[in-house]
C-alpha positions as CSV (number, residue, x, y, z in Angstrom):
1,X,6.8,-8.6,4.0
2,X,5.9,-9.6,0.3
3,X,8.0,-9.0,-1.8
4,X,8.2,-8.6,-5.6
5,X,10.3,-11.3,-6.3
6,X,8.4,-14.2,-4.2
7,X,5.5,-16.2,-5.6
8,X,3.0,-13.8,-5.6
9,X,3.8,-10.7,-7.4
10,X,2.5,-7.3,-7.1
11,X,0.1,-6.1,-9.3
12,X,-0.5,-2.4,-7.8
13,X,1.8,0.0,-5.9
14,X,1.1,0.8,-2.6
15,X,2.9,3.5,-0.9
16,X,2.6,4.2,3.1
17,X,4.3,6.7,5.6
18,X,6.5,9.8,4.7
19,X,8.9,9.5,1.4
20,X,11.4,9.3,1.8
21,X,11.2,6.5,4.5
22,X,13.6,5.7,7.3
23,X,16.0,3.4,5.6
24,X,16.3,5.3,2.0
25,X,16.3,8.3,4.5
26,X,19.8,6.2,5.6
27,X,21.0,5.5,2.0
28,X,20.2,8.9,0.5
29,X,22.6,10.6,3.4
30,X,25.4,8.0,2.7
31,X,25.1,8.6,-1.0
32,X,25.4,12.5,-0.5
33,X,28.1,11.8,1.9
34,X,30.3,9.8,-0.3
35,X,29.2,10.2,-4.2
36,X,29.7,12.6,-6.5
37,X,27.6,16.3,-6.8
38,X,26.6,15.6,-10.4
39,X,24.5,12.7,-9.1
40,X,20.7,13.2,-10.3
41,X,17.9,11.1,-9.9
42,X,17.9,10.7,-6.5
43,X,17.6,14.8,-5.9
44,X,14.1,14.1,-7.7
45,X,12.8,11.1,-6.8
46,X,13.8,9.9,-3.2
47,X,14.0,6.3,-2.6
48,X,17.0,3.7,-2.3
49,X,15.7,0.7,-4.2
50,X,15.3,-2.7,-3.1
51,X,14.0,-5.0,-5.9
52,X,12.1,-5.0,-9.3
53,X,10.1,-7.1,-11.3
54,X,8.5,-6.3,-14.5
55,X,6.5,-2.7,-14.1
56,X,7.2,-2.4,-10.7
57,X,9.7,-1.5,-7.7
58,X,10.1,-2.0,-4.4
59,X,12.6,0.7,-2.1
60,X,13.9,-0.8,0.9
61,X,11.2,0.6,3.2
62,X,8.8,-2.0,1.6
63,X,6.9,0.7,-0.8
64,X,5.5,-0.1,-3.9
65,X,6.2,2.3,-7.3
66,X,5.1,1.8,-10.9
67,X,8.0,2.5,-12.9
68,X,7.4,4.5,-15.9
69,X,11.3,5.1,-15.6
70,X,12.6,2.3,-16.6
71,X,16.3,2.9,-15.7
72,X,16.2,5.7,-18.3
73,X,14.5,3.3,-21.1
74,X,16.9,0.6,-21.1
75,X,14.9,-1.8,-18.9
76,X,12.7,-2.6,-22.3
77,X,11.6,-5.8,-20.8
78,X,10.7,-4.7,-17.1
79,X,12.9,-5.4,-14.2
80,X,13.9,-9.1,-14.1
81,X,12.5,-10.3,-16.9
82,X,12.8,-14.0,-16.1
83,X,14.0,-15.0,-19.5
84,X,16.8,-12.9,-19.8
85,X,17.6,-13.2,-16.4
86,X,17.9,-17.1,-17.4
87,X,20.0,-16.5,-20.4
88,X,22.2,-14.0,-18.5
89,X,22.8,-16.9,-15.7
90,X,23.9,-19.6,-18.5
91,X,26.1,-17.1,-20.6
92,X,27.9,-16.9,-17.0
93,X,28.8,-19.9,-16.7
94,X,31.2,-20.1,-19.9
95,X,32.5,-16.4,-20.9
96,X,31.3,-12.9,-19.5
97,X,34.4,-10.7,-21.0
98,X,35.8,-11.1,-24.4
99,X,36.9,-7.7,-26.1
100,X,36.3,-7.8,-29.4
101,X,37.1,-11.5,-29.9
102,X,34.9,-13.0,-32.3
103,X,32.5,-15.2,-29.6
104,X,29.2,-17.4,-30.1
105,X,27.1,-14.8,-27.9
106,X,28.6,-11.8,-29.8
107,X,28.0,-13.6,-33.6
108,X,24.2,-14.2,-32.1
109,X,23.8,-10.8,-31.2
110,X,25.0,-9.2,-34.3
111,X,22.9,-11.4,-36.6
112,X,19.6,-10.7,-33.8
113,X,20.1,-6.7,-34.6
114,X,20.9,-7.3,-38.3
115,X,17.7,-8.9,-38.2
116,X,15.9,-6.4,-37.5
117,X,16.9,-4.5,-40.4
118,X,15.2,-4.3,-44.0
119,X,17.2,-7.3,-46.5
120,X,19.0,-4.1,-48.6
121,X,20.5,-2.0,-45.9
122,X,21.4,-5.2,-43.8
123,X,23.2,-6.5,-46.9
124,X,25.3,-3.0,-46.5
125,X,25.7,-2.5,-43.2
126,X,28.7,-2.8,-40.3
127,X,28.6,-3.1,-37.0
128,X,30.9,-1.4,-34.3
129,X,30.7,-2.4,-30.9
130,X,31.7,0.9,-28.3
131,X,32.5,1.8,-25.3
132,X,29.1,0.7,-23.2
133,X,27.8,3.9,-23.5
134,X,25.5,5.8,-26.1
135,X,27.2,8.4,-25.5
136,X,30.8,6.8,-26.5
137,X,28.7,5.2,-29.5
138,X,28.1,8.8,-30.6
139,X,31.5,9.6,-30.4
140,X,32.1,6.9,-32.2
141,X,29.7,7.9,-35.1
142,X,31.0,11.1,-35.4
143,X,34.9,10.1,-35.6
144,X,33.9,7.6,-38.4
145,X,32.1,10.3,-40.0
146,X,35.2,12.9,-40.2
147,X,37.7,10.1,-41.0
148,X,35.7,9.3,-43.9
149,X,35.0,12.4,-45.4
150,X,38.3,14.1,-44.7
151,X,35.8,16.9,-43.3
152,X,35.4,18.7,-39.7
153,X,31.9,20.7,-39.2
154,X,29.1,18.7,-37.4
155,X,25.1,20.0,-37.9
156,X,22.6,19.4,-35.1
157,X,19.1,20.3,-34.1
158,X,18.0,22.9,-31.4
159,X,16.9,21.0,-28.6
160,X,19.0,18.1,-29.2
161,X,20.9,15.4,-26.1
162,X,23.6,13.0,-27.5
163,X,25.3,12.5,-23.9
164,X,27.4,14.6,-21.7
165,X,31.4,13.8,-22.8
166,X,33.2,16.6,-24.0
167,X,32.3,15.9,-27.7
168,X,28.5,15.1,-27.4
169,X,27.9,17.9,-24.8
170,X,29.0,20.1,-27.9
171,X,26.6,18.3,-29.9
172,X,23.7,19.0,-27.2
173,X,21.0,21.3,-27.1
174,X,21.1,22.6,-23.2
175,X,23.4,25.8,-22.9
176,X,23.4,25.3,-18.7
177,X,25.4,21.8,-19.3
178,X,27.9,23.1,-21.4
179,X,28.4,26.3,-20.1
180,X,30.8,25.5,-17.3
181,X,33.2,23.6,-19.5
182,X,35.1,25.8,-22.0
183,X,36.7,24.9,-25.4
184,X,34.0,22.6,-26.4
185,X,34.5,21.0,-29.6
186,X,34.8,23.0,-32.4
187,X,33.0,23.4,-35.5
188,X,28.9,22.4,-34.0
189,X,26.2,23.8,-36.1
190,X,22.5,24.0,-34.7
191,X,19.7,24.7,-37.0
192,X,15.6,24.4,-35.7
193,X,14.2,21.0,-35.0
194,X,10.8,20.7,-36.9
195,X,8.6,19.0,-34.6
196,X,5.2,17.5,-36.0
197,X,3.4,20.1,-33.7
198,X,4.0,22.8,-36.1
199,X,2.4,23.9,-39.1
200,X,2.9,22.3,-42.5
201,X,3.0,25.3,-44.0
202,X,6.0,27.0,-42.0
203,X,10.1,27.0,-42.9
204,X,11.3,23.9,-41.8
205,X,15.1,23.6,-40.0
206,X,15.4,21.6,-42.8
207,X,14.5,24.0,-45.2
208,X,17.1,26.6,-43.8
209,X,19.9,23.9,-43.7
210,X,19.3,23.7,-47.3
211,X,19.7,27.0,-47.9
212,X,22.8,27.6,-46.0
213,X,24.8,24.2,-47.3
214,X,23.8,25.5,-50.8
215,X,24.5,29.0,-50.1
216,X,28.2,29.6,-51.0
217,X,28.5,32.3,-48.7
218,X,26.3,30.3,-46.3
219,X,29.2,30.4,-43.7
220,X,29.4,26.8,-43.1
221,X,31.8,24.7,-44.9
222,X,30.0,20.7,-46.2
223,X,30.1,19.1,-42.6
224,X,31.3,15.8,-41.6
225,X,27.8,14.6,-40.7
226,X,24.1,15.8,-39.4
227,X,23.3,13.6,-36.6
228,X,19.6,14.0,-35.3
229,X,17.0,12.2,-33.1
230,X,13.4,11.0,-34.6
231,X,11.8,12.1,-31.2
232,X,13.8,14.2,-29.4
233,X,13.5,12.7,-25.7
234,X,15.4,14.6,-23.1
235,X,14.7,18.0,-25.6
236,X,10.8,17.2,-24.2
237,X,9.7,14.6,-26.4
238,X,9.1,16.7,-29.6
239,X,8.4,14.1,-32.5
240,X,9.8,15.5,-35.7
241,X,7.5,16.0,-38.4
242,X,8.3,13.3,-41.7
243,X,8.2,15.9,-44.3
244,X,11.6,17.6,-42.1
245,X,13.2,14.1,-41.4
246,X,12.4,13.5,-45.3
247,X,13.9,16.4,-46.6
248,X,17.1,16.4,-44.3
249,X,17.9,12.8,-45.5
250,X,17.5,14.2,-49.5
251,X,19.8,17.9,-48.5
252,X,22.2,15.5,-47.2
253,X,22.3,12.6,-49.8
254,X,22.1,14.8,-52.6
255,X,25.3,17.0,-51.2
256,X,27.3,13.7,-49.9
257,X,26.7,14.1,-46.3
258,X,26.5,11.4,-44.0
259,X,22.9,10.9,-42.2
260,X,23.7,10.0,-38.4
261,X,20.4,8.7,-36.8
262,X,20.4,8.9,-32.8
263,X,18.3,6.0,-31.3
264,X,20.0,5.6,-28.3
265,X,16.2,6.1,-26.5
266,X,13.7,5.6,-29.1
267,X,15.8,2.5,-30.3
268,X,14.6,-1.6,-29.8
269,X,10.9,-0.6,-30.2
270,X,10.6,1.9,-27.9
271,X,8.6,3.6,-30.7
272,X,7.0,1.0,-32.1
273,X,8.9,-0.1,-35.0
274,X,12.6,-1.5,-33.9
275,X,14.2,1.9,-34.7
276,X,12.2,5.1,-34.8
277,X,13.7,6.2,-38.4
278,X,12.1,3.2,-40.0
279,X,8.4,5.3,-39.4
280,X,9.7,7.7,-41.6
281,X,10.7,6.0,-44.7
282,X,14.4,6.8,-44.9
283,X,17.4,5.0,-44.6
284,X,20.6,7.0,-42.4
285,X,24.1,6.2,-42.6
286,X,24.7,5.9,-39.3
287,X,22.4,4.1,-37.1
288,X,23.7,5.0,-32.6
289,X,22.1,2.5,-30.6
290,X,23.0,1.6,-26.6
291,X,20.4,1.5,-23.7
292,X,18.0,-1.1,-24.2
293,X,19.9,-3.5,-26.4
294,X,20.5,-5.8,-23.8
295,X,16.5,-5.5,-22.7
296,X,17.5,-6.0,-19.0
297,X,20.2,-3.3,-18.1
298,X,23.3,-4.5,-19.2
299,X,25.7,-2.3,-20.8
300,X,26.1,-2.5,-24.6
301,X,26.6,0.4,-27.5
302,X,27.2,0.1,-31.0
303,X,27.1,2.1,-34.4
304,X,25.1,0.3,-37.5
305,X,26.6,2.0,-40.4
306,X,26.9,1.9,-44.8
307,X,30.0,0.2,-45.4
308,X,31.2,2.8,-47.7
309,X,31.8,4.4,-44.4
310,X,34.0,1.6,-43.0
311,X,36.9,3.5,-44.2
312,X,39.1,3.8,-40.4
313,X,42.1,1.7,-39.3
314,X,42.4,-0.8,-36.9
315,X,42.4,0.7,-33.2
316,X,40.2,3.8,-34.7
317,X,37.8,3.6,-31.8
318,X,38.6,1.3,-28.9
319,X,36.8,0.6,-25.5
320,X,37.7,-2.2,-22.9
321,X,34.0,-3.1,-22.1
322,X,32.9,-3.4,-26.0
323,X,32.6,-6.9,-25.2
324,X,30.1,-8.0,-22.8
325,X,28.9,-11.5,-23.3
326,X,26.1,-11.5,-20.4
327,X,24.5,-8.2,-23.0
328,X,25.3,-10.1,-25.8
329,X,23.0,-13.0,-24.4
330,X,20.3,-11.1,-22.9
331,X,20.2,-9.0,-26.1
332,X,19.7,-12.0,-28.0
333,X,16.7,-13.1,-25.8
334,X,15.3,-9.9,-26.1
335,X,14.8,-9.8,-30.0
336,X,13.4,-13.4,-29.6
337,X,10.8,-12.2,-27.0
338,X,9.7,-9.4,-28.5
339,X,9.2,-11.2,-31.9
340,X,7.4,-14.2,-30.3
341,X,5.4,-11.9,-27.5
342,X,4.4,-8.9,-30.6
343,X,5.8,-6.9,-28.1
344,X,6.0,-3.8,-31.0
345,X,2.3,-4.2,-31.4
346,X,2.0,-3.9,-28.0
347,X,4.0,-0.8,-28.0
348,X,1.7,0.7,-30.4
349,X,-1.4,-0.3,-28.2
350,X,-0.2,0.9,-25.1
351,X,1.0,3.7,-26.9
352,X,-2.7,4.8,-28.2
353,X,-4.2,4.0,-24.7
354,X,-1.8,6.1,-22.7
355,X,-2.6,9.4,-25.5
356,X,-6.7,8.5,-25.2
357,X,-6.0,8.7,-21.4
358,X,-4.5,11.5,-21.3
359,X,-6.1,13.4,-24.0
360,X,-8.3,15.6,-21.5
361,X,-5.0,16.9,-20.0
362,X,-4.4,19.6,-22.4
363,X,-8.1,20.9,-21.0
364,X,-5.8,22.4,-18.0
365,X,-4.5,25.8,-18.4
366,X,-1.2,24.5,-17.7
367,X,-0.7,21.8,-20.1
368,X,0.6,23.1,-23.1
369,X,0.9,19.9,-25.1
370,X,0.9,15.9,-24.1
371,X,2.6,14.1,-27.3
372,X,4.8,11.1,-27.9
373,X,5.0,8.6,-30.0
374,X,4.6,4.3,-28.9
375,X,5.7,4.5,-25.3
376,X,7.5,7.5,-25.1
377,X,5.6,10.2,-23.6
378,X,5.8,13.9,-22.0
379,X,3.4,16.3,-20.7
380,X,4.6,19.9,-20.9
381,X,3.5,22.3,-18.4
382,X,3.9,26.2,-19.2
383,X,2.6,29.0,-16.9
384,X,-0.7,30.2,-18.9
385,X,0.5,34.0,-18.2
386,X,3.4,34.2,-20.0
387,X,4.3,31.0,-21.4
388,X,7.1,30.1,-19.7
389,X,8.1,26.9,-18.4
390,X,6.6,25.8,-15.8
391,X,9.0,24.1,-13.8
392,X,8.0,24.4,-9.9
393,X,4.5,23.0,-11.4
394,X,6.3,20.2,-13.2
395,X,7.9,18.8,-10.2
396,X,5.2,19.1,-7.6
397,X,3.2,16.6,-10.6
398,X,6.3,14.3,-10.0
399,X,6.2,14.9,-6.6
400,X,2.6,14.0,-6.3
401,X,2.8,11.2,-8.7
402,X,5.7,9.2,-6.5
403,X,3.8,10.2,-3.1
404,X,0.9,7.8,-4.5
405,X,2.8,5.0,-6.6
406,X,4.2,6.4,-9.9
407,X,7.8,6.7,-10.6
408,X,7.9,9.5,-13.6
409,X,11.1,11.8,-14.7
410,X,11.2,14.9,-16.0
411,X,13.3,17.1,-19.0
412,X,12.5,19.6,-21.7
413,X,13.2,23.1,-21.3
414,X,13.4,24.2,-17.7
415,X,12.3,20.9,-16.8
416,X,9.1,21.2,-17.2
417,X,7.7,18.3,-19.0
418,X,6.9,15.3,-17.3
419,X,8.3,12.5,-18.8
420,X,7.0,8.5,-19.2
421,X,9.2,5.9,-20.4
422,X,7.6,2.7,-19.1
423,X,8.2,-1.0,-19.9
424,X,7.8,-2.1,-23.6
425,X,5.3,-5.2,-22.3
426,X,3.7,-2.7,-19.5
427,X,-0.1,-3.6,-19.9
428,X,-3.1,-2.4,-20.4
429,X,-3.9,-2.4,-16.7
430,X,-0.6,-0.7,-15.4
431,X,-1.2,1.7,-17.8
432,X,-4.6,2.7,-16.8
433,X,-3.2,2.7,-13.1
434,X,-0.6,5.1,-14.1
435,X,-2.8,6.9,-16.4
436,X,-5.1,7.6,-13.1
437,X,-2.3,8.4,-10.8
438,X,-1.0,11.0,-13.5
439,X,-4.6,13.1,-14.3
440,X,-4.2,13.7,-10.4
441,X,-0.8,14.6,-10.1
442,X,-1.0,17.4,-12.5
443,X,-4.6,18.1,-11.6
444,X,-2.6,18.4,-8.1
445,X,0.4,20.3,-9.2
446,X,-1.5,22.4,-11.7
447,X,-3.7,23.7,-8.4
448,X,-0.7,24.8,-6.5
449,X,-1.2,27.8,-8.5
450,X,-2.5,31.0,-7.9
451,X,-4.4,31.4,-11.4
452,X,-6.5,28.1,-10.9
């Protein structure tokens, strides 16, 4: 059998037989045996996977998938990308685990993602290394915010997903998630999201935060923070409009409010500039970034933040794994790549030819929307009777789409928008393949029902 890591890579997926076949059959009846009910991806898309290498995996019954998953965006480079793969080997061989001990592959990493910063904020800015999650970096961002202003309240946008702990499920948009766990935390505001869909002309969320922060009898007392995403990702990939993201950043500057930024997805290019927020001409207080930092998988999460901010004690926030030395090194080999390749350029490209390919979606009945921004995509599907979400639809496109090749997820409300998150060097050619194998899938899905 050839596989993807021999001589002669892959270049197309090819997928024979049932799905799932006889040995992920095996796996996937182990897994359910022995792990945990929350599991998810697997319920979806049902494979056990063997191998990767760059746009492409194999499962261990010798099928072939494009993946426009990418290990939920962190696999920036592709699976396996040979030269982080190389700097992860020789980073093993001296020091793999080292707290929060100054080290050579930590000082190289902080200096690759200070980098990648404009010379003024970089001059003011600290980094925190977290637990290896985004999710603990949020939690992170938001305890440095209420220890340095003394205050409690958090405000975040409808439609919103900063992680699934007790803190930043009370942060989240999805009422289903946070409904079987009582006493969230306290003290969560939600105001509208203002995505660049909608008209211009209309009240902006950010018009009615004003309003209440600068009504005295507003109800809400000056918050800790507002923490919101550029492109909302698991909320269905709304983009926000710049004029909302603009006027947010001047409500809370003007009232002493710290500005948390969430790029835990559309962070290290995925939008085409390094971080998404630097597309809308502002400058947050708090930067959240985790999943692709490494480029290749590895767990790493840190806050970027104003030093007037750096105000907490030692010990403040604390994680064992905050140190990983083989992320470190891969991170560092990421920025060089994606400097010397023009991988963000790239982005952009890829970006453009995925929304020209699948521009003559929203001729079906059932597509509501496709939008994104670089190479972060989603294609809504809503019943054309009523609106609604059309979930059922939404899965038989991902069904369809993995039965011939293409490894897509799914979110938004009921989710029912199909989701692509592939490779930041993906080229021009996987894209079209994926591009083809998509039209179908929802032409497929789309036809299941009765109004077609």
């Amino acid at each position: 059998m050839t596989t993807l890591l021999g001589p002669a890579p892959l270049t197309a997926p090819r997928v024979s037989g049932d799905l799932p076949g006889p040995r992920s059959t095996a796996l996937l009846a182990h897994q359910e045996r022995w792990e945990s009910n929350a599991r998810t991806y697997p319920r979806h898309l049902p494979i056990a996977l063997a191998e990767g290498s760059g746009s492409f995996v194999r499962d261990v019954d010798g099928n072939v998938f494009i993946d426009f998953l990418a290990g939920a965006g962190v696999l920036s480079l592709g699976h396996n990308h040979p030269e982080l793969v190389r700097a992860v080997r020789h980073q093993l061989d001296s020091l793999t685990h080292g707290l929060d001990f100054p080290t050579p592959a930590k000082d190289a990493f902080t200096q690759a993602q200070l980098s990648m910063l404009a010379p003024e904020p970089r001059e003011r800015t600290r980094l925190h290394f977290c637990g290896p999650t985004g999710a603990n970096a949020v939690e992170a961002a938001i305890k440095l915010c209420k220890i340095a202003t003394g205050r409690g309240d958090i405000i975040s946008f409808q439609g919103a997903f900063h992680g699934s702990t007790h803190a930043t499920m009370a942060l989240s948009g999805p009422v289903s998630q946070k409904a079987p766990v009582r006493d969230g935390m306290p003290g969560v505001h939600f105001f509208p999201y203002t995505a660049s869909d909608q008209d211009v002309g209309s009240v902006s969320g950010a018009d009615l935060l004003e309003q209440a922060l600068r009504d005295s009898d507003g109800g809400i007392p000056p918050p800790a923070a507002v923490i919101m995403e550029m492109v909302q990702g698991e909320g269905g990939n709304f983009v926000a409009r710049t004029d909302f993201v603009r006027k947010v950043r001047e409500v809370t500057r003007s009232l002493g409010i710290p500005l948390i930024v969430d790029e835990v997805q559309t962070g290290c290019g995925r939008t085409g500039t390094w971080f998404a927020y630097q597309q809308y001409g502002i400058e947050p207080d708090v930067i959240v970034a985790s999943k692709a930092l490494s480029g290749i998988g590895l767990p790493v999460a840190l806050i970027l933040y104003d030093t007037a901010l750096d105000t907490w004690a030692p010990g403040a926030h604390i994680g064992t794994f905050r140190g990983n030395q083989l992320a470190f090194a891969a991170g560092v080999e990421t920025v060089r790549v994606i400097r010397r390749d023009g991988i963000l350029g790239n982005v952009r490209r890829q970006g453009d030819r995925i929304a020209d390919r699948l521009a003559g979606l929203t001729r079906d009945p059932w597509v509501r929307q496709v939008r994104g921004r670089g190479l972060m995509w989603g294609i809504e599907l809503a019943d054309p009777r009523d609106g609604r979400p059309a979930t059922e639809v939404a899965a038989a496109v991902q069904h369809h789409a993995l039965r011939h090749g293409l490894i897509v997820e799914r979110g938004g409300r009921g989710d029912a928008v199909v989701r692509l998150l592939p490779p930041l060097n993906v080229t021009a050619e996987v894209v079209d393949m994926a591009c083809s194998i998509l039209v179908d899938a929802v032409s497929a899905g789309a036809g299941r029902s009765p109004v077609r």
